[in-house]
C-alpha positions in Angstrom: -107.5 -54.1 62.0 -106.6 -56.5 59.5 -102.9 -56.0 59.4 -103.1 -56.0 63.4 -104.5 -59.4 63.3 -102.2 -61.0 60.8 -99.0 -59.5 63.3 -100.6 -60.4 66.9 -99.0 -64.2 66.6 -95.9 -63.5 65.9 -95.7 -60.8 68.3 -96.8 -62.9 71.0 -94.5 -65.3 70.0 -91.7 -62.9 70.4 -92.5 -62.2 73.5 -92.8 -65.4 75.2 -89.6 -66.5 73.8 -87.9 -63.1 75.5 -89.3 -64.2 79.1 -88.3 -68.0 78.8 -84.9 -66.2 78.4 -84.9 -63.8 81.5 -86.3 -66.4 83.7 -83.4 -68.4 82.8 -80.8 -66.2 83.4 -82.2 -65.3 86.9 -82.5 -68.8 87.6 -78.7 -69.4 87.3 -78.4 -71.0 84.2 -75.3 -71.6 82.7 -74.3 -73.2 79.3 -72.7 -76.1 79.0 -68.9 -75.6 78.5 -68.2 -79.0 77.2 -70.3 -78.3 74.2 -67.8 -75.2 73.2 -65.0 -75.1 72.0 -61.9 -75.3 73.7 -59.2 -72.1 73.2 -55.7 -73.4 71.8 -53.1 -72.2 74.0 -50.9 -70.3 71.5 -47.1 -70.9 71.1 -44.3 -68.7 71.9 -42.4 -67.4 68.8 -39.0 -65.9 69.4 -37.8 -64.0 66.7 -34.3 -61.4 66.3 -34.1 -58.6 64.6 -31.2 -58.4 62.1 -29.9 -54.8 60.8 -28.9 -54.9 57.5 -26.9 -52.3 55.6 -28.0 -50.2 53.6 -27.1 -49.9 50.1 -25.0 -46.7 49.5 -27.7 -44.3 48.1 -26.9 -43.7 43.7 -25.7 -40.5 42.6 -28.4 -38.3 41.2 -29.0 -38.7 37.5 -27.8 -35.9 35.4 -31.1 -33.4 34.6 -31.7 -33.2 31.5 -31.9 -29.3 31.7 -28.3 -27.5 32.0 -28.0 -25.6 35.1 -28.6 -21.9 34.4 -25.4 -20.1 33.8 -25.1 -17.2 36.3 -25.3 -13.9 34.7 -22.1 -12.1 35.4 -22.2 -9.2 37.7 -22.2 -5.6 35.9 -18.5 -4.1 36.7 -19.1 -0.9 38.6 -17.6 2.1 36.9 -14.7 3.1 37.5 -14.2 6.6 39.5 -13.6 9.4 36.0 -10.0 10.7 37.1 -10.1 14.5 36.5 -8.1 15.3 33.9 -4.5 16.8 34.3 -4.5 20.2 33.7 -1.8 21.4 30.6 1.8 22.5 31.6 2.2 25.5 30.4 4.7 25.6 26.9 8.3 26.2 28.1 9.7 29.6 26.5 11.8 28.8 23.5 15.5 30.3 23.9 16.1 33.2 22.0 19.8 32.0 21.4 18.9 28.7 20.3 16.1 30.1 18.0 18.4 32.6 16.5 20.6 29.7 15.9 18.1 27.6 14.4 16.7 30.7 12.0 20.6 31.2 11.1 21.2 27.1 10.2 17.8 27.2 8.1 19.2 30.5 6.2 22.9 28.8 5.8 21.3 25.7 4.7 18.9 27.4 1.6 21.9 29.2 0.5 23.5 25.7 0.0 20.5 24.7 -1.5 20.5 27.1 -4.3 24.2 27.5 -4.7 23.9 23.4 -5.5 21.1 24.4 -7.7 23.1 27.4 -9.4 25.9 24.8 -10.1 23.9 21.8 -11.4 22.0 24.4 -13.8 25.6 26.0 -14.9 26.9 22.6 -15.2 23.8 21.6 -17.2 24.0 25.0 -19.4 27.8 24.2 -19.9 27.7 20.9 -21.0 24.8 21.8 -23.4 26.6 24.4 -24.8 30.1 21.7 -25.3 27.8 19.1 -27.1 25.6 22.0 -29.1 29.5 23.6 -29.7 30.4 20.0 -31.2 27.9 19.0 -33.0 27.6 22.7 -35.0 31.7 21.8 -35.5 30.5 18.5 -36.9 27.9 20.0 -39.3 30.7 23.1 -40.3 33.5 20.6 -41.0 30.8 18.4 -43.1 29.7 21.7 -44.9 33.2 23.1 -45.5 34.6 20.0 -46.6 31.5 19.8 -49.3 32.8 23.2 -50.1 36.9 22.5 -50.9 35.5 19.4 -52.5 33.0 21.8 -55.0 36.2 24.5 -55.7 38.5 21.4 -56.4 36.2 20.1 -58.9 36.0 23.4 -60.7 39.7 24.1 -60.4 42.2 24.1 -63.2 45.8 23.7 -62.5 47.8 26.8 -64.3 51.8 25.2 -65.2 53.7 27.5 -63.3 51.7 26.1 -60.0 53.6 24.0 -57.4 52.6 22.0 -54.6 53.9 24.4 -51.6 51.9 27.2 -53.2 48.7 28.5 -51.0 46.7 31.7 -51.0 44.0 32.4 -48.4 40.7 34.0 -49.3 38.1 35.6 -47.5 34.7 34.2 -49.1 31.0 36.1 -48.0 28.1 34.3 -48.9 24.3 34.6 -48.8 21.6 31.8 -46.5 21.2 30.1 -50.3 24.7 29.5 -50.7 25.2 31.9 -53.3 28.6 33.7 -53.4 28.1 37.4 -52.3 31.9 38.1 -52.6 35.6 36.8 -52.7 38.8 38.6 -51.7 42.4 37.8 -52.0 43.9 38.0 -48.4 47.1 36.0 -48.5 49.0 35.7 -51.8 50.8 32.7 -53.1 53.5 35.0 -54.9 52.1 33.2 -58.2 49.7 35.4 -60.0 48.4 33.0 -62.1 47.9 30.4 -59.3 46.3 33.1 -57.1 43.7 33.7 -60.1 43.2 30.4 -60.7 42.1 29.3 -57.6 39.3 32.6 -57.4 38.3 31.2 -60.4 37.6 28.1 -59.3 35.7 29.3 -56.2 33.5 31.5 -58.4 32.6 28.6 -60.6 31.8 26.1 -57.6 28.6 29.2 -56.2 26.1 28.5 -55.1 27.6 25.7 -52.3 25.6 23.7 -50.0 24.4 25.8 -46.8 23.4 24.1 -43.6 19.6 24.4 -42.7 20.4 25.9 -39.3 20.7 29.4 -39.3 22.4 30.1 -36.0 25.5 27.7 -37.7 25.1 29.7 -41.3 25.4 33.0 -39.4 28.2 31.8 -37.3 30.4 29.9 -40.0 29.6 30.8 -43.3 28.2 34.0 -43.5 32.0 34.9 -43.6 35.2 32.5 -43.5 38.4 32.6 -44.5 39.3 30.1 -47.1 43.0 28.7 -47.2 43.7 27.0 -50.5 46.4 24.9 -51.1 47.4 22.6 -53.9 49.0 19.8 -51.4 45.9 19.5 -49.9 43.0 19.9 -53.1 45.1 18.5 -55.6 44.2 14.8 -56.2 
């Protein structure tokens, strides 16, 4: 009741303010229009619209990220070609094989026939330089030999310069005289004598130390012995 008491005034206040209002309005009552204020008529603006260009647009900055490269398509595979069947092998001539078997066979006969010839040749030529040098050693052997008889030979008086005898001589591999025979006479007995002599004395000679020459040379030889040529 208290709080109803302390809003009653302004309540009643209210409300007699609300009916001054209404009875005004139905009255007629207008408000005085000098007292507002008056509206400013506003001015007219004309205006154009200018088009401008427009600035050509800028080319897009590079990204930063390279464009992807395109993988490349996967050739398709090619079609497998069947694969050409063999021609048969052509039958081989039987004249032209003949003749080929027949060249082959004409050509190894060469072969060897070249082959017998270098070996001959060969065998022949080492037979001329083993021929000379077992001359060489004879002739330095048989000279030793007149040289030895020379030494041991003494000149009889009745002997003359045109006098020879020849002698067959044997010896043994040591150079040891086996035997001496008279085969040619000088016609001077005592010359003849002499010189067997002198052979006799000069044994045992100087042999070669190859036995193929000994056996070939010196095993027998004939001995020609002349004063022109062992006198000094």
């Amino acid at each position: 009741m208290s709080a109803l008491r302390e809003y009653a005034g302004p309540v009643l206040l209210a409300l007699l303010l609300h009916g001054a209002i209404a009875a005004a309005l139905v009255r007629g009552w207008q408000p005085d229009t000098d007292d507002m204020p008056r509206l400013v008529q506003p001015r007219i603006i004309e205006a154009s619209i200018l088009v401008m260009d427009r600035p050509a647009p800028r080319p897009p900055l590079p990204s930063a990220r390279p464009d992807p490269v395109p993988t490349p398509a996967e050739p398709e595979p090619e079609p497998v070609k069947p694969e050409p069947k063999p021609e048969p092998p052509p039958r081989p001539d039987p004249d032209i094989e003949r003749r080929a078997q027949e060249e082959a066979a004409r050509q190894r006969r060469l072969r060897e026939l070249a082959e017998q010839s270098m070996a001959q040749a060969i065998e022949s030529e080492a037979a001329d330089l083993a021929e000379a040098a077992a001359d060489a050693q004879t002739m330095t052997y048989m000279d030793a030999i007149n040289r030895a008889i020379v030494a041991q030979w003494s000149r009889p008086p009745s002997a003359r310069n045109d006098m020879k005898a020849r002698f067959r001589v044997e010896l043994v591999p040591s150079g040891e005289l086996l035997g001496v025979m008279l085969l040619e006479t000088s016609g001077n007995v005592a010359f003849d004598r002499s010189a067997e002599i002198a052979i006799r004395k000069a044994s045992p000679f100087e042999m070669p130390p190859d036995h193929d020459v000994f056996e070939a040379h010196f095993r027998r030889f004939t001995l020609l012995f002349n004063p022109q040529d062992l006198l000094r």
